[in-house]
VMD Tcl script that draws the C-alpha trace (Angstrom):
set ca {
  {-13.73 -27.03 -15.21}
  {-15.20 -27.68 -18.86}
  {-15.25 -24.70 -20.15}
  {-15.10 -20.85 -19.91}
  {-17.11 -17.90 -21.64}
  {-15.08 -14.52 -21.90}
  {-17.79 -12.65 -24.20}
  {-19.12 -10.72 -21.14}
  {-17.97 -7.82 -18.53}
  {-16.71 -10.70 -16.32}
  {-15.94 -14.47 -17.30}
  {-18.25 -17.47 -16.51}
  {-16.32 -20.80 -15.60}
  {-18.60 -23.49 -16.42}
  {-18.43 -27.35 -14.81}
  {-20.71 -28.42 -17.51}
  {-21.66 -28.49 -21.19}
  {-25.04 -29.14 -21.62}
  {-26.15 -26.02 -20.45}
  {-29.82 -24.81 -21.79}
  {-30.50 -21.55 -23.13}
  {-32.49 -19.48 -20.39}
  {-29.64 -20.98 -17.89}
  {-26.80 -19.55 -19.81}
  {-29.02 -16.13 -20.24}
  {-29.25 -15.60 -16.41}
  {-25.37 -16.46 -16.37}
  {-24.61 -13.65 -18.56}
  {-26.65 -10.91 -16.85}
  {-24.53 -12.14 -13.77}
  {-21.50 -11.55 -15.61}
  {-22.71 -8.34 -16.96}
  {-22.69 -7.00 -13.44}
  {-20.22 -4.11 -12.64}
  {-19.86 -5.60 -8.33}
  {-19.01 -8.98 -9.76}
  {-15.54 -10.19 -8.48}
  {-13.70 -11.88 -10.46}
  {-15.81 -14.27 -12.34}
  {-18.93 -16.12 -12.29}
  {-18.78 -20.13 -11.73}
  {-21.82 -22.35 -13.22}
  {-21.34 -25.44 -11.06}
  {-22.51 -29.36 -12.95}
  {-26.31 -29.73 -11.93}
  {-27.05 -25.75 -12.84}
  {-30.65 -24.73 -14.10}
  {-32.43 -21.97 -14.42}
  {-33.79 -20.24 -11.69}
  {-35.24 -16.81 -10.77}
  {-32.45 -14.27 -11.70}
  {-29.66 -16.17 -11.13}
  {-29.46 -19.98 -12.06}
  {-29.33 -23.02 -9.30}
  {-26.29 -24.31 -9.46}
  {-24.69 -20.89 -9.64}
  {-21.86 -18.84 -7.15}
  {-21.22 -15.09 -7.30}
  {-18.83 -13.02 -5.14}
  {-19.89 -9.29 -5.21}
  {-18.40 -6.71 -3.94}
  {-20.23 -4.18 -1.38}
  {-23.47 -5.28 -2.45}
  {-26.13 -8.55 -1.77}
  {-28.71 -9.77 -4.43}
  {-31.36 -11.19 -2.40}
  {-32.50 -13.43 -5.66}
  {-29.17 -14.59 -5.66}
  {-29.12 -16.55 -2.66}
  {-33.40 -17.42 -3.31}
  {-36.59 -18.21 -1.54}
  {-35.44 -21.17 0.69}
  {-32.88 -19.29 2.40}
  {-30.56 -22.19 4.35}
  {-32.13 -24.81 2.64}
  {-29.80 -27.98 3.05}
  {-29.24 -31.66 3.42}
  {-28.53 -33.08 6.67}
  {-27.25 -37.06 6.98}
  {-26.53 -39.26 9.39}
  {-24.74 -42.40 9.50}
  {-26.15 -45.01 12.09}
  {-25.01 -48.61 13.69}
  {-27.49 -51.00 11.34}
  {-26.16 -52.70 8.49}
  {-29.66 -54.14 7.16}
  {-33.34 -53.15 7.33}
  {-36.19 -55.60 6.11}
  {-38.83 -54.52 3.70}
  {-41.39 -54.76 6.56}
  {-39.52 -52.98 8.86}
  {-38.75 -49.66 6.35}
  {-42.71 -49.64 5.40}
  {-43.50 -49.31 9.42}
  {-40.56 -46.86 9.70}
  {-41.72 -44.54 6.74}
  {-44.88 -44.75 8.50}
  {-44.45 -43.21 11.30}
  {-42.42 -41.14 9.66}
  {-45.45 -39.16 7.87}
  {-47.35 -39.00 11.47}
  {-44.40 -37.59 13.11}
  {-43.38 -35.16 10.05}
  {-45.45 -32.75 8.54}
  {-44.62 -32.86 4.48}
  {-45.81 -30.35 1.53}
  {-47.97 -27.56 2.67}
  {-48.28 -29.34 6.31}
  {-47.22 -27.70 9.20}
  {-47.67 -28.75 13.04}
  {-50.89 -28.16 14.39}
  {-49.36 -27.14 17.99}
  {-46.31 -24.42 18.32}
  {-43.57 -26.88 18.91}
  {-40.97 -26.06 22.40}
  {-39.38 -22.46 21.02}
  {-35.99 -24.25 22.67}
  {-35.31 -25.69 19.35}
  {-35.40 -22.57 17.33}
  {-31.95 -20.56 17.16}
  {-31.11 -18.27 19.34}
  {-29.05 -15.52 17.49}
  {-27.95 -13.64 19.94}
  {-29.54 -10.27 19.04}
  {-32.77 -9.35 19.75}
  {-35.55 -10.68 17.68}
  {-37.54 -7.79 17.44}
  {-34.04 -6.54 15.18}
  {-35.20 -8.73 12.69}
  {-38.27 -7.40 11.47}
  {-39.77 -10.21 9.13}
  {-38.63 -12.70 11.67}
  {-40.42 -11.32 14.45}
  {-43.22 -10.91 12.54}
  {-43.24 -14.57 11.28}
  {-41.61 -15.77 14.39}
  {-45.21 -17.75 15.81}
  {-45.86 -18.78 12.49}
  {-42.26 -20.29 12.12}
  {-42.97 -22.47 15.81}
  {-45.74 -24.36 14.29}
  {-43.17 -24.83 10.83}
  {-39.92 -26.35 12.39}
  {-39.98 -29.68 11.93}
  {-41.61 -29.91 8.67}
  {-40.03 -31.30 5.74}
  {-41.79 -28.36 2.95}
  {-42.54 -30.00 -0.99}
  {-40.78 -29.82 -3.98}
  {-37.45 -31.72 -3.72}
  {-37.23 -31.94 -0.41}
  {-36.91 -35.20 0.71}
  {-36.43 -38.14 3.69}
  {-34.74 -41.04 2.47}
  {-33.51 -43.85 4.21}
  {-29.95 -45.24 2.36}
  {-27.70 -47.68 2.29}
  {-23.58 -47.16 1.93}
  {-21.42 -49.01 0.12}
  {-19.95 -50.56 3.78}
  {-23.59 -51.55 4.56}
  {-23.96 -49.04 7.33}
  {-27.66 -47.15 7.05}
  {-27.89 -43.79 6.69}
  {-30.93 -41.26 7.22}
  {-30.50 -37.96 4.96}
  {-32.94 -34.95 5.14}
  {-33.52 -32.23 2.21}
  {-35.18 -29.03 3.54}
  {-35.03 -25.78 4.11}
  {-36.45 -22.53 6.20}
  {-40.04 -23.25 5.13}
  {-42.39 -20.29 4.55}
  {-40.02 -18.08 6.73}
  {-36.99 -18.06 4.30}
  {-39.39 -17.16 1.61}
  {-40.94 -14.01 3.91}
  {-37.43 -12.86 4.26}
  {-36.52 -13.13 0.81}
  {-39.37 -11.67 -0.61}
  {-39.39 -8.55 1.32}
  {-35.70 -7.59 0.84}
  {-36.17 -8.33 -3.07}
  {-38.94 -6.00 -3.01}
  {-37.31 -3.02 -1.22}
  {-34.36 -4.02 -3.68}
  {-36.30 -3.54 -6.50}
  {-37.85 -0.52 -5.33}
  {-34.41 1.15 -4.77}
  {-33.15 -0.04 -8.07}
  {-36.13 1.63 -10.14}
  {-35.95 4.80 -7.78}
  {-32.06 5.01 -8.90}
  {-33.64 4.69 -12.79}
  {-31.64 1.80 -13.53}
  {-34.10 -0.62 -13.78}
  {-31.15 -3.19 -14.77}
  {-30.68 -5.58 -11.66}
  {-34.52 -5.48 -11.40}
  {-35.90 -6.24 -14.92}
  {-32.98 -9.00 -14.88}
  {-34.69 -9.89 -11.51}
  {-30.78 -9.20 -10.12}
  {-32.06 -6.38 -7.78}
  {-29.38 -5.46 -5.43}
  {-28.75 -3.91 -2.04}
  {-25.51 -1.49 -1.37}
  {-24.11 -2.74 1.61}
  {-23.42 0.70 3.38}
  {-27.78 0.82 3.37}
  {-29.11 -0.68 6.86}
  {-31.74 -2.72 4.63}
  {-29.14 -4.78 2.87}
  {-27.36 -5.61 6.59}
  {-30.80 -6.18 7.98}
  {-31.10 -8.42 4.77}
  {-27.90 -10.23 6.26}
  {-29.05 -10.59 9.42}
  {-32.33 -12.09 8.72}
  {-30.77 -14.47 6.31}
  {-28.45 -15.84 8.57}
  {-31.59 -16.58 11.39}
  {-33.18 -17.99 8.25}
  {-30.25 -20.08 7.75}
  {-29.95 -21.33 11.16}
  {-33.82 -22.21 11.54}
  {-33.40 -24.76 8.21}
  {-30.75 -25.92 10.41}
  {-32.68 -26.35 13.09}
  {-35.53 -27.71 11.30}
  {-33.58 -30.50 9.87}
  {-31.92 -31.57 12.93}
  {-35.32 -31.63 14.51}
  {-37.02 -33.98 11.88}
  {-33.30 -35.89 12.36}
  {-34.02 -36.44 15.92}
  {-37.70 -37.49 15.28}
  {-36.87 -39.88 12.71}
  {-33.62 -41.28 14.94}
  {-36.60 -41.99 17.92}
  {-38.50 -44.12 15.45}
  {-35.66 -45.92 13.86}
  {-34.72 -46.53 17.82}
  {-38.42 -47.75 18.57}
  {-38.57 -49.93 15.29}
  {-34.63 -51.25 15.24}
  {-33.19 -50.81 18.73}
  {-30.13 -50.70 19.99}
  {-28.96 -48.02 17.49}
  {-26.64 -45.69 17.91}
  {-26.25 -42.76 15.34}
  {-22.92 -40.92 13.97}
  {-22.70 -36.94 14.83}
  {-24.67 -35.24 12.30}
  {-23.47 -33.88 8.51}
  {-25.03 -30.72 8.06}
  {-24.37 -28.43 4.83}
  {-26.43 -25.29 3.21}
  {-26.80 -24.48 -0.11}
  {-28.57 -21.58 -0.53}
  {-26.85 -18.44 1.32}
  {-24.91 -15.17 1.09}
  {-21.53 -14.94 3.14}
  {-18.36 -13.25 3.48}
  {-15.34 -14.92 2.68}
  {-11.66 -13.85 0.76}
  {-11.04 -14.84 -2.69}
  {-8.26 -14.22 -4.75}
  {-7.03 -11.47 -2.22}
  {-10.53 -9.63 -1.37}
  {-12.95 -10.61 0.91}
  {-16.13 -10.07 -1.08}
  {-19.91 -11.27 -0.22}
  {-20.48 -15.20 -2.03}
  {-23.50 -16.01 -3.30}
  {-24.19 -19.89 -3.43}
  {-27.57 -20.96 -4.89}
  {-28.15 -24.12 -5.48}
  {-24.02 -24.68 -4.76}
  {-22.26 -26.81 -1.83}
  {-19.09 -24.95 -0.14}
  {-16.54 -27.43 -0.74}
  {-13.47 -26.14 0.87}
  {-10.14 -27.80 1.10}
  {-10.84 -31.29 3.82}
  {-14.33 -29.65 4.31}
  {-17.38 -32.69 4.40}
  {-20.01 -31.93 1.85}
  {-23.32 -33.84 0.58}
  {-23.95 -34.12 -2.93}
  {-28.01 -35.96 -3.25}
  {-28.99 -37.69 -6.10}
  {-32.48 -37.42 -7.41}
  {-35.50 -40.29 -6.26}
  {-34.07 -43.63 -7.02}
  {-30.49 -42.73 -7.74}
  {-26.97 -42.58 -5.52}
  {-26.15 -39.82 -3.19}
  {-22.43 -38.95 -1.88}
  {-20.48 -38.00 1.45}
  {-17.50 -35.65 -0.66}
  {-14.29 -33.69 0.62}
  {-14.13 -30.87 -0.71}
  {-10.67 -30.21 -2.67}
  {-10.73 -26.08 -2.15}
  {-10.95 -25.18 -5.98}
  {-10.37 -21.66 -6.02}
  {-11.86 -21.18 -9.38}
  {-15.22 -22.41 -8.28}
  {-14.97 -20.34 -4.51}
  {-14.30 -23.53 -3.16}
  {-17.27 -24.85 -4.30}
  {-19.55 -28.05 -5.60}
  {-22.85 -29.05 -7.11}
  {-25.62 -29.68 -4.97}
  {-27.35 -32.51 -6.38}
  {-27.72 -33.64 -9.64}
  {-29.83 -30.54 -10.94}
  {-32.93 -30.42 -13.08}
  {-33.64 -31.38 -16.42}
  {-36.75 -30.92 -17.15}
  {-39.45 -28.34 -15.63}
  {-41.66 -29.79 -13.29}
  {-44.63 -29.29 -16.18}
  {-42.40 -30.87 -18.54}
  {-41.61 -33.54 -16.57}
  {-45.24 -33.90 -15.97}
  {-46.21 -34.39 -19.63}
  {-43.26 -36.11 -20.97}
  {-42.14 -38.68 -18.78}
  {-43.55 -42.16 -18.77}
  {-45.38 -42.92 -15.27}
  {-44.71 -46.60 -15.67}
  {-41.67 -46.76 -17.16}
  {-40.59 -44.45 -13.97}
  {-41.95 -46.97 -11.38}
  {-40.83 -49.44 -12.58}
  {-37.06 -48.12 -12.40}
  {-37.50 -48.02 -9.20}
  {-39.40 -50.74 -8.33}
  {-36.55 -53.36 -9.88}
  {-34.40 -51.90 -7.34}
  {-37.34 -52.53 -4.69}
  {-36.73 -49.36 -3.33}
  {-39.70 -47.92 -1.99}
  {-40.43 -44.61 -3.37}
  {-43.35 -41.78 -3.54}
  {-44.45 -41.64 -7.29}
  {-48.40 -42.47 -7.13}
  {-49.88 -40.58 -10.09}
  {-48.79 -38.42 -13.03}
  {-48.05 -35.28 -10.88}
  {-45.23 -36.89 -8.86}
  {-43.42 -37.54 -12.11}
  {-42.17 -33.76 -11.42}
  {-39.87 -35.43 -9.09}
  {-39.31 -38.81 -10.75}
  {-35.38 -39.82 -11.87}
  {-36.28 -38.56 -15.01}
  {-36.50 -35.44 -14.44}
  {-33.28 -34.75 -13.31}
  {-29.27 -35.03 -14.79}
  {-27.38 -38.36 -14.40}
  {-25.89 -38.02 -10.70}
  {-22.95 -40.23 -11.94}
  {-22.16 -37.66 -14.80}
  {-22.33 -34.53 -12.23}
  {-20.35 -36.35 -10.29}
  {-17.73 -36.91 -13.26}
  {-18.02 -33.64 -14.49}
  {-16.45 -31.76 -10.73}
  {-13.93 -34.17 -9.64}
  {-11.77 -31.22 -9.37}
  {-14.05 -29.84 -7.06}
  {-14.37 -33.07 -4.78}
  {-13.30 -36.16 -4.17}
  {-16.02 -39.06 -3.01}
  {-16.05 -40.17 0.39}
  {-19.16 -42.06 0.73}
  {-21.55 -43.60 -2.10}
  {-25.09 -43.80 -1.14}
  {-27.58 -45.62 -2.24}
  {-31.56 -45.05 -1.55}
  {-33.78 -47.52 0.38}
  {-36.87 -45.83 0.75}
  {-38.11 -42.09 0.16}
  {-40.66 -39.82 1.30}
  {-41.02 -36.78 -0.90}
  {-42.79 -33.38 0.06}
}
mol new
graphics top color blue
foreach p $ca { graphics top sphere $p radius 0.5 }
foreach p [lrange $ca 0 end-1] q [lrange $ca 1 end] { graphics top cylinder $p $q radius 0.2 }
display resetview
């Protein structure tokens, strides 16, 4: 841990220094909260967010901030480890090829309604879920697409040789239904009660004796599951063409890890409701993924069970600088060209795609420094060639 603030209701344990303004702002209102347990912990790639920053964990007690665990409910990174120790130049071009006819990416979703056997099956009744069901045909023609943003397919090399596939996604246009809606009625209760506080903070909460705020839970957890099940779909598409284009390959069981979720779990002797936005769990011996931004490494951790963090890590390197920002600051050429010395082949075309450039995000090696009491490195992986939402 770097360093701790104790000027608010509740602490906040921070894993870094360089912390901006507006980040630090939505850290306090967290800390202002009266349901917060314990403390609030700010992990190393934090930025600011809506409400509460990315990069930030919160364990309330007997309520759930929908903003707090975000729009992309379950969004994660999935990786797998397969057989080949080399890949030609040729042979990635062909494979990222067919990658973009067999994967939807940005806005894209199937044209079809893909087999509703690979959507999760939660064992309640969908029509429970209200927002689900509602979204539920949408969400079949969704699975299996890779979204925009920072979401990402990259093909990677470890330090052993072995090749490795790792997906970024999340729960697509689904996740974003179901948080949206709860937020709402949260806000709506919040200004009915004449508080106003969680809401203008964009903190709106739900008690968790209301049915809304365990509806909220269940919804989010389907939500969490179908980002599962949409990356290990686009896993198993991109496995068939690396088979086509490389056979015989044989591919390690799957790593997959969320980052963005709500769930219950005991902490310095309560169990109490965790928050993790933008934050890997990282529990004692438990496998994590820590991605680096376009053009930099990416890590396989263990997780070393820090208590102070709830047992928890970064989950990438972080932003720093605002897609905009990033837009009008950083040098299109000068960012190509980084990543064209290491021949990697990448997805920045024009000036908008600088919004996801290496630029515009923290030094992966320095968010790596900064938690190595969080977890310890397993794997170090380094990128090949990208495809970007």
């Amino acid at each position: 841990m770097e360093h701790c603030i104790t000027t608010e209701r509740h602490p906040i344990k921070l894993w870094l220094r360089d912390i901006d303004e507006d980040t630090l702002t939505q850290a306090r209102n967290l800390a202002s909260l009266p349901f917060i347990h314990s403390h609030i912990a700010i992990m190393a790639d934090a930025h600011v967010g809506f409400g509460m920053p990315i990069g930030g964990v919160a364990a309330t007690r007997d309520v759930v901030i929908p903003n707090a665990v975000g729009v992309d409910i379950g969004c994660g990174v999935c990786a797998v480890r397969t057989s080949l120790t080399a890949m030609n130049r040729e042979t990635l071009k062909s494979v990222l090829g067919a990658i973009r006819l067999a994967i939807p990416v940005g806005f894209a979703h199937h044209r079809q309604k893909q087999d509703a056997r690979q959507m999760p099956t939660p064992g309640i009744d969908i029509a429970a879920l209200p927002v689900v069901s509602r979204e539920y045909d949408s969400a079949l023609t969704q699975i299996g697409t890779l979204g925009g943003g920072n979401h990402f397919i990259e093909i990677q090399q470890a330090d052993d040789r072995h090749i490795w596939i790792m997906i970024h996604s999340g729960s697509r246009n689904l996740g974003f239904r179901v948080a949206n809606h709860y937020n709402d009625l949260a806000i709506e209760l919040d200004r009915r009660k004449g508080s106003g506080f969680g809401a203008d903070r964009q903190l709106a909460f739900l008690p968790l004796d209301l049915p809304a705020a365990l509806q909220y839970l269940q919804e989010m957890r389907y939500c969490v599951e179908f980002a599962r099940a949409n990356r290990r779909l686009m896993m198993m598409r991109v496995e068939d063409i690396l088979q086509h284009y490389c056979a015989p390959v044989s591919f390690a069981p799957p790593i997959d890890v969320a980052h963005n979720y709500a769930a219950l779990e005991t902490h310095f002797g309560r169990e109490v409701l965790v928050h993790r936005k933008g934050a890997t769990r990282a529990g004692r011996g438990e496998t994590g993924i820590v991605p680096g931004s376009q053009g930099t490494a990416s890590y396989i951790v263990r997780g070393l069970g820090n208590s102070e963090s709830f047992s928890s890590c970064s989950h990438g390197a972080g932003r720093r600088l605002g897609r905009r920002q990033a837009q009008r600051q950083l040098d299109l050429r000068a960012e190509i060209q980084r990543l064209e010395e290491r021949q990697i082949l990448h997805a920045i075309r024009g000036r908008r795609d600088l919004e996801e450039a290496a630029g515009a995000y923290k030094d992966i090696e320095m968010v790596m420094a900064n938690q190595r009491d969080l977890v310890e490195i397993e794997t170090r992986l380094q990128p090949l060639a990208v495809i970007k939402g």
